[in-house]
N, C-alpha and C positions, 0 to 999 in steps of 0.2 A: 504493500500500500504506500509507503513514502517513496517508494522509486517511481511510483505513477506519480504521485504528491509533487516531486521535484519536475516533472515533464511537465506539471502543466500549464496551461495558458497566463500569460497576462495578467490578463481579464481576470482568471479565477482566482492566482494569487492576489489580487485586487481584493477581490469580493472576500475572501480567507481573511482580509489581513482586516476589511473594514466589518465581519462579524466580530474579532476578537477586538478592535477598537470599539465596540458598543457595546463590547460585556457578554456576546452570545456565544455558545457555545460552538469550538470549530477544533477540538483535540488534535487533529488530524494536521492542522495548520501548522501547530506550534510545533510539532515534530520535525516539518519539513523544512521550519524555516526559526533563527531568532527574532520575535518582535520585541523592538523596546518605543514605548511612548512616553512622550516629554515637549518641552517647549524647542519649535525651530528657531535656532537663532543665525543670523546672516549677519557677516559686516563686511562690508567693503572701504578699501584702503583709495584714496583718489590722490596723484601727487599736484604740486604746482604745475604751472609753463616754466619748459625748460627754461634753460638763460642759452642765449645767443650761441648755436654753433653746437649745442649739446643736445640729445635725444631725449625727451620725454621717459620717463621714468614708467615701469607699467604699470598696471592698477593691479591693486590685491583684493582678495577676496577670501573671507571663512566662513562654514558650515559647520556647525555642531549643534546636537540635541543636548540638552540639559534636561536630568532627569528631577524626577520628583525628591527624590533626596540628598541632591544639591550634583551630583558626580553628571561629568561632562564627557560625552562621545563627540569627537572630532569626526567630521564627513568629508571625504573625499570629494571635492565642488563638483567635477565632470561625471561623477555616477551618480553624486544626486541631482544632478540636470536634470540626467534620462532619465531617473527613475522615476522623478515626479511628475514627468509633464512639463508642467511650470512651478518649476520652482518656488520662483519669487514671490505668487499670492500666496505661499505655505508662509511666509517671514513673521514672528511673533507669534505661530499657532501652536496648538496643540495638537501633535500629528503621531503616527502610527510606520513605523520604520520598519522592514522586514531585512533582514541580513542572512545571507546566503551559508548555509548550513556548515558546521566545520568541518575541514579536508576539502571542500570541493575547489577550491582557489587555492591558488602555491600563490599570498600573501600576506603580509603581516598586517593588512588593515584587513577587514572583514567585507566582503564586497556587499553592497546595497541591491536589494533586488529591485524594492518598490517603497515609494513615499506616500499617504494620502492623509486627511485632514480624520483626525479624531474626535474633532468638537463638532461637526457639521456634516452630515450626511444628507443629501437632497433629491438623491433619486434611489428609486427602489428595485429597479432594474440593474441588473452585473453592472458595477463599472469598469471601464477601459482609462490607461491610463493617457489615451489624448484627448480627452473632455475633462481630464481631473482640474483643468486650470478653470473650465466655465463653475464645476460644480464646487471648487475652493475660494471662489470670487471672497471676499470680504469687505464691504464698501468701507469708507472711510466719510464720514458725515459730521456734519453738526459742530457743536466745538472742541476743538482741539486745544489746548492749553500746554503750552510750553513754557519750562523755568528754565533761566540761564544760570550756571554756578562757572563763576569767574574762579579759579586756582593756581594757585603760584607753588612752583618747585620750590622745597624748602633752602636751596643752594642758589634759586634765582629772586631777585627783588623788582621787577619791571614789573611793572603793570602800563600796557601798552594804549590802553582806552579805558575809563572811567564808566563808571555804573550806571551814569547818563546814558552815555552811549548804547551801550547794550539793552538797556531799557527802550529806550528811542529805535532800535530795530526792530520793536513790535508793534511799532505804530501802526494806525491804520491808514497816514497819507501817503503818497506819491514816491512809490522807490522805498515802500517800507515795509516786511515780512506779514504784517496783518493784509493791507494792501494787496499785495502779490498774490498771496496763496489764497484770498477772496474772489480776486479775481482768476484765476487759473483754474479754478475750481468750481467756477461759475455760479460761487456762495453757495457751494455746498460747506464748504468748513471755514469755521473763522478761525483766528488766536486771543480770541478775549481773554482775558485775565490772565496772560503771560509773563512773567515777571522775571525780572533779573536781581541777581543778589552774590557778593562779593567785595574784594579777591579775600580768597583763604588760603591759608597754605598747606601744603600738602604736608606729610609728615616725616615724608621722605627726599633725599635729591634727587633729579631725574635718571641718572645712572641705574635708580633701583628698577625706575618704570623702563624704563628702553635700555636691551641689553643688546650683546653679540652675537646671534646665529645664524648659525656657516656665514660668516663675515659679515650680516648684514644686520644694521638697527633692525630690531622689532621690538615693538611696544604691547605692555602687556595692557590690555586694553580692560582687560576685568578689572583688576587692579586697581588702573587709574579712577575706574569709574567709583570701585567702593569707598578707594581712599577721598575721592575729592565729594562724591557725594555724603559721606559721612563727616566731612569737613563743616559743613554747610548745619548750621545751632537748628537745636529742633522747631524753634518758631519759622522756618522755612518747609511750606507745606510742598514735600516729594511725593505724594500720595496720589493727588486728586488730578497733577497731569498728567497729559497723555506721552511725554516725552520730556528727555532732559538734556539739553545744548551744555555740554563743557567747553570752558574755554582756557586755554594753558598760554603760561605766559614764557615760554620759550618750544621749542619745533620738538617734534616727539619722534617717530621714523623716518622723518620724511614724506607722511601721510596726513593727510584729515581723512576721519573715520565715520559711516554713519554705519546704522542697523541699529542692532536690540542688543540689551546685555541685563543680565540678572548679578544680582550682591548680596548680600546679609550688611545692612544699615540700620541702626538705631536697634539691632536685635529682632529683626524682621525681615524674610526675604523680599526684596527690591525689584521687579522687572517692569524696564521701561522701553520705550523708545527711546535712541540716546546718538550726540553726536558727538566726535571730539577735534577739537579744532586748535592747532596752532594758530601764531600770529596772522599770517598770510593769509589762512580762512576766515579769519573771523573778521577783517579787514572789510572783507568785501561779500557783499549778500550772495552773488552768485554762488561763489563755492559752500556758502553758509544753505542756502536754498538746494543745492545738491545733495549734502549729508543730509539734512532733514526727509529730502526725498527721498533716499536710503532709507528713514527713520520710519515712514509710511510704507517702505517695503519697495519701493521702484526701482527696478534695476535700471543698468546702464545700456544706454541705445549705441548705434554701431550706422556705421555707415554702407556701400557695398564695392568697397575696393578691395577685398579682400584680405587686409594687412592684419594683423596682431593689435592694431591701435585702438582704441574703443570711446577717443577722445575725438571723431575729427567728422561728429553729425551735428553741425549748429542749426539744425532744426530743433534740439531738446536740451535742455539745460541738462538734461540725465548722461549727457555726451561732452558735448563741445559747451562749458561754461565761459570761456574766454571770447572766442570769436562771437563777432557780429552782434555783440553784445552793447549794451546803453550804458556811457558812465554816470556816476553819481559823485558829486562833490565831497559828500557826508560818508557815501555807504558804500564808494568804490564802483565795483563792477554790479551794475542790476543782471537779475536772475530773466533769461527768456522762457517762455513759456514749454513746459515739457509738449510731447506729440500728442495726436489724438487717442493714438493704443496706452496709453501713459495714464491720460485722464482717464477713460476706457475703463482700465485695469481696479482703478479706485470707486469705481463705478459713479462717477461724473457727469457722464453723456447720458443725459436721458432718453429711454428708448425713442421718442418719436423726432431724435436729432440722428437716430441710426435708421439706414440702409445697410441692408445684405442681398445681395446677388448670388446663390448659390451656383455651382457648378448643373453647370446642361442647362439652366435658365437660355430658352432661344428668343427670349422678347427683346425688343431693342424700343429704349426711352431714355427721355429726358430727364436728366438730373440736375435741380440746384443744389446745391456746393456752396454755406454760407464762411464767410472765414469761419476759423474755429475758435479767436476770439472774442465775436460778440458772445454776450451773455443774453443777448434776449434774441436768439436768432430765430427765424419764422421756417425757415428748409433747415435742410438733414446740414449735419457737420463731421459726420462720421460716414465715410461707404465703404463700405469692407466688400471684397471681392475673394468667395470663398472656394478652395477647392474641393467642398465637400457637398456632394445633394443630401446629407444627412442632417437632421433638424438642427444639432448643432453644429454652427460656422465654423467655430473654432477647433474642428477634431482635427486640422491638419493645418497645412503652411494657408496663411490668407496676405491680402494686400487689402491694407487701408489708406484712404484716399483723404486728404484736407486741404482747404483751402490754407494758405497764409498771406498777412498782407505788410507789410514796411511801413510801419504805423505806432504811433502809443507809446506806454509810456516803459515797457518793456521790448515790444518788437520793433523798437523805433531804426534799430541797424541791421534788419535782416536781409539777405541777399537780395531780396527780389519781391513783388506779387507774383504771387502761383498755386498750382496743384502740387502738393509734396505727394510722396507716395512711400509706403514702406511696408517692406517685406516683413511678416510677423512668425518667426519658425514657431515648430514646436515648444522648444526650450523657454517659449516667453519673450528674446531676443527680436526688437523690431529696427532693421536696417535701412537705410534713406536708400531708394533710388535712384541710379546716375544711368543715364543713358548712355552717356560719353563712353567709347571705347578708346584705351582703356577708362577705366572709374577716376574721377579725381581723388586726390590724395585727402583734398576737404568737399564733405559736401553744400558747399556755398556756391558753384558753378553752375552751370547752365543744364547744363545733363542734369542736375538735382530738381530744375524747377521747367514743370509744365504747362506751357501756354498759349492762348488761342493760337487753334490752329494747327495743334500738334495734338496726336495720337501714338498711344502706347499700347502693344500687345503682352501680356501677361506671356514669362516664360516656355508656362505649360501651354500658349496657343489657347488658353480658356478664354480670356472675356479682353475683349478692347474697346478701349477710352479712347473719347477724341473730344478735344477741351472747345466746348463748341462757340463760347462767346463768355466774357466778365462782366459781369453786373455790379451795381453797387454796392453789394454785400457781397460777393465772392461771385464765382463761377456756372455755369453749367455746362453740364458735360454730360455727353452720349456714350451712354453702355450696353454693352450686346455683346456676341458670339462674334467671333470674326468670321466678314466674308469667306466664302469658298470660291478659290479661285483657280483656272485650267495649268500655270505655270506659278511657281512661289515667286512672292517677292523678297528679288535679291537683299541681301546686306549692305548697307550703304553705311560707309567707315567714312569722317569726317578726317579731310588733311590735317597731318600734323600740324601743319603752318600754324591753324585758324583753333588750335585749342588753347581751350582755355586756363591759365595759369594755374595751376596750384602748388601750395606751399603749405609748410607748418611755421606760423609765425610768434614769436615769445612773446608773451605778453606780460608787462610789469604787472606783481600783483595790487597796486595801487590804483590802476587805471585801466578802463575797457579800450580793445583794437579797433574801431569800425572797420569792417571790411565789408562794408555796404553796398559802397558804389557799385550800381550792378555792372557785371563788363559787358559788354557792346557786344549785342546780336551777331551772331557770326552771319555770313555770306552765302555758308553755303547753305542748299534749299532743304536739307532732311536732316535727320540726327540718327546713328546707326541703331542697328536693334536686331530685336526677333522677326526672321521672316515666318508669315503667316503661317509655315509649315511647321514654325516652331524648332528649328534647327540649328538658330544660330543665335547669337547675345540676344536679352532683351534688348528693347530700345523703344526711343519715338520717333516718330515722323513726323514731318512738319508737312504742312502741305496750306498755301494758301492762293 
């Protein structure tokens, strides 16, 4: 019986692992497989812009479950990708781990079979784990309430900004974290009753918090959290918000950190949403607005050049914080708004601001396309383009569609007016489309932004767009099946001459880059891509 046990599907060890996460009985399960449940916890490590002439640093990233009686399992990030689906709506839950029985792997970590949510089961049919991401949704609503705890290395005496300051970044005006995340959010969440309070000092010098392994700073991230939050006199109420921004007054790994972390504070375990922030981050909102997004669980978005960089989509602050961004005199670099799959995820977009097109839909119609910044927009601002005819869109890779516009008081430097478009994998992972063959290195280029007149065929040959006129509030566009035609249309590669620049540019963390200006319409008449047969790059066509 455990030899079938171990054969089988998916699906079923799904369905195993989500009886024993609700307490029923599956004897059978626990034989074939270890489950441990506990809180998911995720952090990612984001570094500065390089300095002149040097390489970007890469981003970090941790998984561990933290169990119920305080002991922590470390997760392997790339198996629990796959194993969940999507990850990143698991971040802060109560979830259900199955680990692959001993002996069957020549490893010394224990490989991951499969992830799912233990506090929230919603359908009653087997689940599969490429819906686990629709059926682990967790919105994020209402008020939010963040403390700042200002902390000084007991070996350091800076204090770089005053408690004004960090107060004043929860404002609700123009260029200030209440503001922002009001708007972005389309008031779904505010930060009322926010408060900041500080500097303490820690108890220790930093040396204790960030040491040496295999030659490189790491900062112990629990550590800091309990020590600086336990720094903080009990009349600082850590209880009642939903996350907690530290702020350090010298550099820690060479990271700012956001996600979740749990502590034992005041003699009571501690799990919050939490950020940590050197000088550099806490300087300027953008990077401060990215940890936080962490903090709600948003991963980081990617572009589709195919590189290892995970910093060079300045369509989403969850990416590119730097580029194409608005300065602020007070607060630095302003935060742009994350994508539509971003807000999507926290469940932001109201369904009747969503369109989906499933796969083998043969209708051909008209779509308005509002930017995805208004807040009181009357059409759709999400159109997702599904590869699956199954009632959920999301079981497999989709492309979502938004408008963007070069405007306001955050997207006031962005590349262009257009249709962005991005690839949404399995993994949760949503990549800006570039037409451009090859991809640019940023996507801030022209290949990234679609506009009248140009049409895109989807990889798979399923569904094509063609941007049929801008309106005052954004776009419409025509979606359907692509023509069937007696010979393919060839691939049409754009001269080297006539492409368009790209670079990685450093940016001081004091001050935002505009790289706004849009560059100049190229000449020639199409932009390369997928021909109708589906055989070669995506791409757009221009055609006017």
């Amino acid at each position: 019986m455990k030899g079938k046990l171990n054969k089988m599907s998916r699906g079923a060890r799904i369905t195993a692992m989500l009886a024993v996460a609700c307490g029923l009985s599956f004897a059978t399960a626990l034989h074939a497989q270890t489950i441990e449940q506990g809180l998911l916890q995720l952090e990612w490590g984001d570094p500065p812009p390089a300095a002149a002439g040097q390489a970007r640093l890469s981003p970090r990233f941790n998984a561990s479950l933290l169990k119920d009686d305080g002991s922590r399992i470390p997760l392997d990030p790339a198996q629990a990708r796959l194993a969940a689906g999507d990850l990143y709506v698991l971040a802060n839950r109560r979830v259900a781990v199955a680990f692959a029985p001993p002996g069957r792997v020549m490893s010394s970590a224990p490989a991951i079979q499969a992830i799912v949510p233990a506090d929230r089961v919603t359908q009653s049919a087997p689940v599969h784990a490429a819906n686990a991401r629709v059926m682990a949704a967790a919105p994020i609503n209402g008020v939010t309430r963040w403390v700042t705890l200002m902390c000084k290395f007991s070996d350091a005496a800076d204090e770089q900004k005053d408690l004004a300051f960090f107060q004043s970044q929860y404002g609700e005006g123009v260029g200030q974290l209440g503001h922002y995340w009001r708007e972005v959010s389309y008031n779904k969440i505010n930060l009322a009753g926010s408060t900041a309070h500080g500097w303490y000092t820690l108890p220790s010098p930093r040396s204790t918090y960030v040491t040496k392994v295999d030659g490189k700073d790491k900062a112990d991230l629990n550590k800091l959290f309990a020590d600086c939050a336990s720094a903080a006199p009990d009349t600082v109420d850590l209880n009642a918000p939903v996350g907690i921004n530290m702020m350090f007054n010298g550099d820690l790994d060479g990271f700012a950190w956001g996600g979740q972390s749990c502590a034992t504070v005041r003699g009571a375990r501690l799990c919050k949403r939490v950020t940590w922030n050197p000088p550099w981050s806490f300087r300027n909102l953008a990077p401060l607005a990215h940890e936080m997004g962490h903090g709600y669980g948003l991963p980081h978005s990617d572009n589709s050049d195919g590189d290892s960089d995970t910093y060079d989509n300045p369509w989403d602050v969850m990416s590119d914080s730097w580029n194409n961004a608005v300065g602020d005199a007070t607060y630095g670099t302003r935060p742009k708004h994350i994508n539509i799959f971003q807000r999507h995820r926290l469940s932001w977009v109201d369904a009747a601001r969503q369109r989906v097109v499933p796969l083998g839909d043969l209708a051909t119609r008209d779509i308005a396309l509002d930017y995805a910044h208004l807040t009181g927009s009357a059409n759709a601002q999400m159109l997702v383009l599904s590869l699956s005819p199954q009632a959920d869109p999301y079981a497999t890779v989709v492309y979502t569609l938004e408008a963007r516009k070069r405007e306001g008081t955050y997207e006031g430097n962005l590349a262009g007016n257009a249709v962005i478009i991005h690839k949404v994998e399995r993994s949760g992972t949503a990549y800006s489309i570039d037409a451009d063959v090859p991809a640019a290195n940023r996507s801030n280029n022209e290949g990234s932004m679609f506009k009248v007149g140009e049409r895109w065929v989807t990889p798979e040959a399923s569904h094509l767009v063609t941007i049929k006129a801008q309106t005052a509030t954004g776009f419409v566009l025509t979606v359907g099946p692509p023509r069937v035609m007696s010979s393919p249309l060839p691939a049409l590669v754009r001269p080297a001459a006539v492409s368009a620049p790209s670079s990685s540019i450093a940016v001081p963390a004091t001050s935002a880059t505009n790289t706004a200006s849009a560059p100049p319409r190229r000449a020639t008449p199409s932009r390369c891509g997928t021909r109708r047969d589906g055989k070669a790059a995506s791409c757009a066509l221009r055609e006017r």
